[in-house]
N, CA, C and O atoms as a GROMACS GRO file, in nm:
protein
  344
    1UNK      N    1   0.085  -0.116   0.000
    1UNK     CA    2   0.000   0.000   0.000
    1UNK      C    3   0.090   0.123   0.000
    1UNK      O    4   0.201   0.123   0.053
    2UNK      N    5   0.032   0.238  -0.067
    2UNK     CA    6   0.133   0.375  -0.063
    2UNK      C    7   0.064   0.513  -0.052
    2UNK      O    8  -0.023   0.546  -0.133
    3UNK      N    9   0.090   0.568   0.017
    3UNK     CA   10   0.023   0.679   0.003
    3UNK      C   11   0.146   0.802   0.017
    3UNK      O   12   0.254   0.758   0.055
    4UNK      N   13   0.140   0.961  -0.012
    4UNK     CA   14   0.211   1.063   0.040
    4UNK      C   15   0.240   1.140   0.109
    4UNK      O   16   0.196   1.106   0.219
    5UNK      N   17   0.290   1.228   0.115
    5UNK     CA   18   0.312   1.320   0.235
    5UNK      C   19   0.247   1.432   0.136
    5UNK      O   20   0.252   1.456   0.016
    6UNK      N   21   0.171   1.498   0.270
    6UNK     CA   22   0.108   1.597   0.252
    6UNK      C   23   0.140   1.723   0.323
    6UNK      O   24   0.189   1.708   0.434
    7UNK      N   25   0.118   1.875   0.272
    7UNK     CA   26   0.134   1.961   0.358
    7UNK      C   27   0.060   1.991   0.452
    7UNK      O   28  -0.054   2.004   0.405
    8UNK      N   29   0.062   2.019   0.612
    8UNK     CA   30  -0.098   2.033   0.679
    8UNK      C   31  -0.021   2.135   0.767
    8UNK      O   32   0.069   2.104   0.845
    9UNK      N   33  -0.079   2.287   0.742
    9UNK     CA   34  -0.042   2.373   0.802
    9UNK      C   35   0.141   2.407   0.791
    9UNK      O   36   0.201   2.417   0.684
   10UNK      N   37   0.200   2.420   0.915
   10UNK     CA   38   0.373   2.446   0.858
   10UNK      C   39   0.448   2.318   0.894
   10UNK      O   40   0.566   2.330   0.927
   11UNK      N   41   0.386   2.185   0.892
   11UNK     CA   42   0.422   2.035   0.900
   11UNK      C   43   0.377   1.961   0.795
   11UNK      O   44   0.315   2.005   0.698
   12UNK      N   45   0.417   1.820   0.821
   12UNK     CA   46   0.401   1.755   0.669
   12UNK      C   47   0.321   1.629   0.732
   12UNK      O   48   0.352   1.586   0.843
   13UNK      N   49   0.218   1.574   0.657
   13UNK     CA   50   0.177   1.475   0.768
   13UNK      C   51   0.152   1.379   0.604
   13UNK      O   52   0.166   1.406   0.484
   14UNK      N   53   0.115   1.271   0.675
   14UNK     CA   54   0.101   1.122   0.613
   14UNK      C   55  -0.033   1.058   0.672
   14UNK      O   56  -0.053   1.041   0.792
   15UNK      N   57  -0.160   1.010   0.528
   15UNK     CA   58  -0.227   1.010   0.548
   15UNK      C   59  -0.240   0.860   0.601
   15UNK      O   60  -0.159   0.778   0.557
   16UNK      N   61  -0.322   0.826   0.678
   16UNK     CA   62  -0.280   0.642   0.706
   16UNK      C   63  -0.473   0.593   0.728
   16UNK      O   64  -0.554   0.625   0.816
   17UNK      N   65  -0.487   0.495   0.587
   17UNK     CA   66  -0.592   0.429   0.608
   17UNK      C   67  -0.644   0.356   0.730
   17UNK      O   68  -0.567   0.315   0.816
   18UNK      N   69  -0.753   0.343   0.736
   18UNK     CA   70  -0.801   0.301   0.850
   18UNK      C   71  -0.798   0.126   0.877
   18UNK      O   72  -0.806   0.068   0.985
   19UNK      N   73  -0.787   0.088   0.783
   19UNK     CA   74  -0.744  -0.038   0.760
   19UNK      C   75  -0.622  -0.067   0.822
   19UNK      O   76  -0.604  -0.172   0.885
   20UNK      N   77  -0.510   0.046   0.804
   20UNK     CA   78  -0.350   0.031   0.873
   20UNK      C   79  -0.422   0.054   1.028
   20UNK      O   80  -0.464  -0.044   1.088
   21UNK      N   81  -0.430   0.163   1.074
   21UNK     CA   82  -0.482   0.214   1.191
   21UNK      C   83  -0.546   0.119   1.279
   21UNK      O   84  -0.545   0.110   1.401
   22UNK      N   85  -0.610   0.040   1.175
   22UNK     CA   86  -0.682  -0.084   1.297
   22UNK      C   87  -0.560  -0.215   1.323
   22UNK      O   88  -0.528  -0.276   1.425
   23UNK      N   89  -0.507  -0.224   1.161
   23UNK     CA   90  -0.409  -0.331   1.221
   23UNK      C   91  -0.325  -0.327   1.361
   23UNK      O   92  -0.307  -0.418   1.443
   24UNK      N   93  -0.283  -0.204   1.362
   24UNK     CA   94  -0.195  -0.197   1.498
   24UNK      C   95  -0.283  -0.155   1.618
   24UNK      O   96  -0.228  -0.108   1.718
   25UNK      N   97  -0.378  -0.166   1.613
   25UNK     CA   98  -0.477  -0.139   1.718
   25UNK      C   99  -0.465   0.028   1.772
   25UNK      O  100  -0.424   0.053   1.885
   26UNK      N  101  -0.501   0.121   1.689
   26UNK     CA  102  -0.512   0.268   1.718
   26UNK      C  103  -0.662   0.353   1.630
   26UNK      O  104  -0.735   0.323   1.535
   27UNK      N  105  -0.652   0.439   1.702
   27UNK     CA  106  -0.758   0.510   1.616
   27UNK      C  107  -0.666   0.637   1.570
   27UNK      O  108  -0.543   0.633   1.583
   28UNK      N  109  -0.750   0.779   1.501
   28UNK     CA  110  -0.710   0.870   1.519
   28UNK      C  111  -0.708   0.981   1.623
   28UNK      O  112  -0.801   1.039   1.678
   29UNK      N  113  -0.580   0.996   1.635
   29UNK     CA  114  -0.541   1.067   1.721
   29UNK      C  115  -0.445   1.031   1.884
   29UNK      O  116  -0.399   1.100   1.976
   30UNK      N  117  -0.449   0.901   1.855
   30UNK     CA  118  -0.320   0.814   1.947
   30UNK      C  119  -0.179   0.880   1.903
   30UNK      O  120  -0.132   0.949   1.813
   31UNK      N  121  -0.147   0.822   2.007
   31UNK     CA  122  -0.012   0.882   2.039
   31UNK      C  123   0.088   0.792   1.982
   31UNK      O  124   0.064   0.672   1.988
   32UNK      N  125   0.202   0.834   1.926
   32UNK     CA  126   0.272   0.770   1.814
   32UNK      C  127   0.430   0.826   1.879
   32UNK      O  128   0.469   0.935   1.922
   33UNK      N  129   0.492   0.697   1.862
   33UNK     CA  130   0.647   0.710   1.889
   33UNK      C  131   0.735   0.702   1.762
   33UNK      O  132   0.791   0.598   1.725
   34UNK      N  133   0.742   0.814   1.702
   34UNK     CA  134   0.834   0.808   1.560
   34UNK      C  135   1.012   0.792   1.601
   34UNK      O  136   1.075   0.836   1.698
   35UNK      N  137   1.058   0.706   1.475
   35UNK     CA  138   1.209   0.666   1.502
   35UNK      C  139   1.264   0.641   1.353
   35UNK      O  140   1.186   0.618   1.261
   36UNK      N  141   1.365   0.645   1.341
   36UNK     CA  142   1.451   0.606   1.202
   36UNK      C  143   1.532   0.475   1.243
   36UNK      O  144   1.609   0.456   1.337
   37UNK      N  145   1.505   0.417   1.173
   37UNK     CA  146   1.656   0.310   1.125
   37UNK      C  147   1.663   0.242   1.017
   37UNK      O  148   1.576   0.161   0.985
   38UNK      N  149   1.781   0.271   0.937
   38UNK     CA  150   1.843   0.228   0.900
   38UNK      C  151   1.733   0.288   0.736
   38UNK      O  152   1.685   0.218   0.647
   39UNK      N  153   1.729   0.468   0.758
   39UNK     CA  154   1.648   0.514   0.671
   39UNK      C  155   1.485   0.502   0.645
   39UNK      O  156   1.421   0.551   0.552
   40UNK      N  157   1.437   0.423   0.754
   40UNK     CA  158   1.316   0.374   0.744
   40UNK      C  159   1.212   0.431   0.828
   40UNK      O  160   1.225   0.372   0.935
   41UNK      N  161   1.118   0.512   0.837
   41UNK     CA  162   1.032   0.584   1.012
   41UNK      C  163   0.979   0.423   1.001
   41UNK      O  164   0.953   0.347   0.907
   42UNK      N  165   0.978   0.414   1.148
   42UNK     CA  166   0.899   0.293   1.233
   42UNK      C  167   0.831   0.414   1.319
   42UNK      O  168   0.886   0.517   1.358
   43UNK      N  169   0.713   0.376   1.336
   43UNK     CA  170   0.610   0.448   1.400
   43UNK      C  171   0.532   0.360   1.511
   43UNK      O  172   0.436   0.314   1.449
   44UNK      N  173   0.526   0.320   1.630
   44UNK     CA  174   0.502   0.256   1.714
   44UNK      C  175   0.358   0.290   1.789
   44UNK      O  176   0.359   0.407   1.749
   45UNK      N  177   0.281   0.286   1.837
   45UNK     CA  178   0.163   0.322   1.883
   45UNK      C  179   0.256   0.323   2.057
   45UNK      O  180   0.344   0.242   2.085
   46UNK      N  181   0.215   0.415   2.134
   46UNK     CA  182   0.206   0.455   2.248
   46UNK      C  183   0.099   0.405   2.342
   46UNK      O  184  -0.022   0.426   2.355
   47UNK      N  185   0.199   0.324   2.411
   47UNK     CA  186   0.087   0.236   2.515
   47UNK      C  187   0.116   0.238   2.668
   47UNK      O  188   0.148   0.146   2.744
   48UNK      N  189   0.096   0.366   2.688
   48UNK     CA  190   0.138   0.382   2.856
   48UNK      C  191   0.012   0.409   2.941
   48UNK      O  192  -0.070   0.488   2.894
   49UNK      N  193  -0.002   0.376   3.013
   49UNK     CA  194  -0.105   0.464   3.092
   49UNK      C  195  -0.081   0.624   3.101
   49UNK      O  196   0.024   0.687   3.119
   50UNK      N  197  -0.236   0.674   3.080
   50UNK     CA  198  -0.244   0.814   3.051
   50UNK      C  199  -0.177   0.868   3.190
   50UNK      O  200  -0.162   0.798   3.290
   51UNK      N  201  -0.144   0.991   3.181
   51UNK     CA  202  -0.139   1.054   3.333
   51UNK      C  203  -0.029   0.981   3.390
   51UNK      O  204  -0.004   1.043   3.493
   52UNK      N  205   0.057   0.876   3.380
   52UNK     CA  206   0.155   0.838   3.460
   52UNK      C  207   0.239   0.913   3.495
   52UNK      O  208   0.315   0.971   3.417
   53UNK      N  209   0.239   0.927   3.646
   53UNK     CA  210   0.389   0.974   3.723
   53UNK      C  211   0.376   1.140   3.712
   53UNK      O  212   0.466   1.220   3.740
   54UNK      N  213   0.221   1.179   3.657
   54UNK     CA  214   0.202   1.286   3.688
   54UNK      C  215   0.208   1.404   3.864
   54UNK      O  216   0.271   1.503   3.902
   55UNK      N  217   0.105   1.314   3.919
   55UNK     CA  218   0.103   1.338   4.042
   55UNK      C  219   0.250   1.352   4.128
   55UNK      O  220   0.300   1.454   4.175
   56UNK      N  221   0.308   1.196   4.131
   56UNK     CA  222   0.467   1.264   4.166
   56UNK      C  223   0.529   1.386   4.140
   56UNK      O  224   0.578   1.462   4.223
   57UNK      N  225   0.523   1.404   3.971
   57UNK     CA  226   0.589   1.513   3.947
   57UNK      C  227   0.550   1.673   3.995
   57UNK      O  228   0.634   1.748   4.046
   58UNK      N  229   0.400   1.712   3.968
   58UNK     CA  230   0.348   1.782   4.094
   58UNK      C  231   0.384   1.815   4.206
   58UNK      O  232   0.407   1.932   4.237
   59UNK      N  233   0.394   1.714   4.285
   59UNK     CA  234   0.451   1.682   4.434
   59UNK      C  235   0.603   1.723   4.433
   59UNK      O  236   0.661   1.753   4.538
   60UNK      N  237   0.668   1.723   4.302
   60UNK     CA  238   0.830   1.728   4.303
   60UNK      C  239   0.832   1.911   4.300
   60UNK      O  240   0.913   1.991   4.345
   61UNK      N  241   0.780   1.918   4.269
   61UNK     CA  242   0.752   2.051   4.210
   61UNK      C  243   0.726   2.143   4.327
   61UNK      O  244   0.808   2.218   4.379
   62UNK      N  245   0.572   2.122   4.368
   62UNK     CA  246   0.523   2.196   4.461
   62UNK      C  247   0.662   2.156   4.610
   62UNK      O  248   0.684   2.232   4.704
   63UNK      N  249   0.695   2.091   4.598
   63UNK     CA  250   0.819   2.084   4.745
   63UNK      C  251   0.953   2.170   4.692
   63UNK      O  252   1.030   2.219   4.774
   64UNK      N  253   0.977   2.187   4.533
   64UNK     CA  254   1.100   2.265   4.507
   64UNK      C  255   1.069   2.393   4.546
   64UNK      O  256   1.159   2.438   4.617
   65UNK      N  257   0.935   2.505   4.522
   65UNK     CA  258   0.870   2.581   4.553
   65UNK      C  259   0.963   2.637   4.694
   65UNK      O  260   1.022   2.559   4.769
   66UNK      N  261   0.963   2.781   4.709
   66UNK     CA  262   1.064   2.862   4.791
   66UNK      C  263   0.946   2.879   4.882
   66UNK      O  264   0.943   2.817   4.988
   67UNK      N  265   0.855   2.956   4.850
   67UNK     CA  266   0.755   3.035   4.955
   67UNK      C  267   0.653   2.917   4.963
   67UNK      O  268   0.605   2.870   4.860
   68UNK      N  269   0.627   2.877   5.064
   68UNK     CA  270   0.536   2.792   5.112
   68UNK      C  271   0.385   2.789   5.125
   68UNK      O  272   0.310   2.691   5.123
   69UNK      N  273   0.353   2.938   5.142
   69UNK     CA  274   0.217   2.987   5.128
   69UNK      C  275   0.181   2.988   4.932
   69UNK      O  276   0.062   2.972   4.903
   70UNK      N  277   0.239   2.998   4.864
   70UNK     CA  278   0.191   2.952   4.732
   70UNK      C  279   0.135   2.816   4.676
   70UNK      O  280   0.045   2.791   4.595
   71UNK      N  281   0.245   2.712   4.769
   71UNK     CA  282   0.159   2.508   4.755
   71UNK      C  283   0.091   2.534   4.855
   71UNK      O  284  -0.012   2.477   4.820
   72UNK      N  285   0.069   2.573   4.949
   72UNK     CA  286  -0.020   2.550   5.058
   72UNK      C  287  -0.122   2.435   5.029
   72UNK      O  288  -0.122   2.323   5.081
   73UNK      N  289  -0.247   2.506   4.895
   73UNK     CA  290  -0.314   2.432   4.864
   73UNK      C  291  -0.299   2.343   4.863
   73UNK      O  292  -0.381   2.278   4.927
   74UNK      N  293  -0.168   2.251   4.781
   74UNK     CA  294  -0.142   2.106   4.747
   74UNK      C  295  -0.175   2.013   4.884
   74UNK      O  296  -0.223   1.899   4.879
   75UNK      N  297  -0.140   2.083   5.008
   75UNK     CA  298  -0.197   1.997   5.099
   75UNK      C  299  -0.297   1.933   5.161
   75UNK      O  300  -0.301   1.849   5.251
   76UNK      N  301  -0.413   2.011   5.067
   76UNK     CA  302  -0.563   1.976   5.100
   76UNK      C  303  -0.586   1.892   4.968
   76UNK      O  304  -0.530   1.916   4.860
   77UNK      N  305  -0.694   1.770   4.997
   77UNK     CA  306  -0.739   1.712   4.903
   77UNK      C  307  -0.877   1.766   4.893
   77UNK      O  308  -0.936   1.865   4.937
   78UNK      N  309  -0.910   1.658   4.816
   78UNK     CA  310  -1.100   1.690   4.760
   78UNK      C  311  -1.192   1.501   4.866
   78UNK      O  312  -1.150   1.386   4.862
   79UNK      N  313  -1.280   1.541   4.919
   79UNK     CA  314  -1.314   1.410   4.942
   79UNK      C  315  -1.341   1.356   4.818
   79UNK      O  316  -1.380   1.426   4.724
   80UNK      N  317  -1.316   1.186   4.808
   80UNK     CA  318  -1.308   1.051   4.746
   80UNK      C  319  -1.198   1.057   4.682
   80UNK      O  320  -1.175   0.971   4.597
   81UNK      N  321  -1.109   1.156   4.708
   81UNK     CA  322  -0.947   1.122   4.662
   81UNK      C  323  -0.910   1.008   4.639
   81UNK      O  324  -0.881   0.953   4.533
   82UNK      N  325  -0.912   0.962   4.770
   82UNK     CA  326  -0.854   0.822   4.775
   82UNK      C  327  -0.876   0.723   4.685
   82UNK      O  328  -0.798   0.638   4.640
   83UNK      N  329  -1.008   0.746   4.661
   83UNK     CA  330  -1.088   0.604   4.554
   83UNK      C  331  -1.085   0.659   4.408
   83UNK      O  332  -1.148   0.607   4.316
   84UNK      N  333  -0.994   0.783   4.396
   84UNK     CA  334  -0.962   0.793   4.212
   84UNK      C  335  -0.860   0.734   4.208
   84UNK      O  336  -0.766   0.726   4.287
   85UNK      N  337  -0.894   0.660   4.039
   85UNK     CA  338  -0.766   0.530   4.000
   85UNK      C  339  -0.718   0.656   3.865
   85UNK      O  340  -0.804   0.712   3.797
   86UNK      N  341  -0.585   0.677   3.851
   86UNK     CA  342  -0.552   0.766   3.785
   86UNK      C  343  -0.455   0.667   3.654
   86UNK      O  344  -0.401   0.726   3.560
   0.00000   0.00000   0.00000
């Protein structure tokens, strides 16, 4: 199968049947890990859990923070915190 590169806005994109799209199990608009080798893009579908290692990083953040009264907030939750699966 072949298709081209197209111009879309100030990038170049590549149109990909839906037929490809299902083979690798994606729809439009998944997240795609582009790579070269050996002259070739391999394009990988992105399979992480959404949101990972967000919250830590937050937490890394709001503790680098100088003035303390600015995270303050971070120390209060929302009730049923606990029981969100992120």
């Amino acid at each position: 199968m072949q298709t081209s590169l197209r111009k879309i806005g100030n990038s170049t994109g590549m149109i990909l049947p839906g037929s490809i799209l299902g083979e690798i199990g994606v729809t439009t608009g998944a997240a795609m890990d582009l790579r070269v080798e050996d002259g070739r893009l391999i394009a990988t579908p992105i399979r992480d859990v959404p949101r990972k290692g967000w919250a830590e990083a937050a937490a890394l953040v709001a503790a680098a923070e100088e003035d303390p009264d600015e995270t303050a907030w971070t120390a209060f939750g929302n009730d049923g915190d606990d029981a969100s699966t992120w």
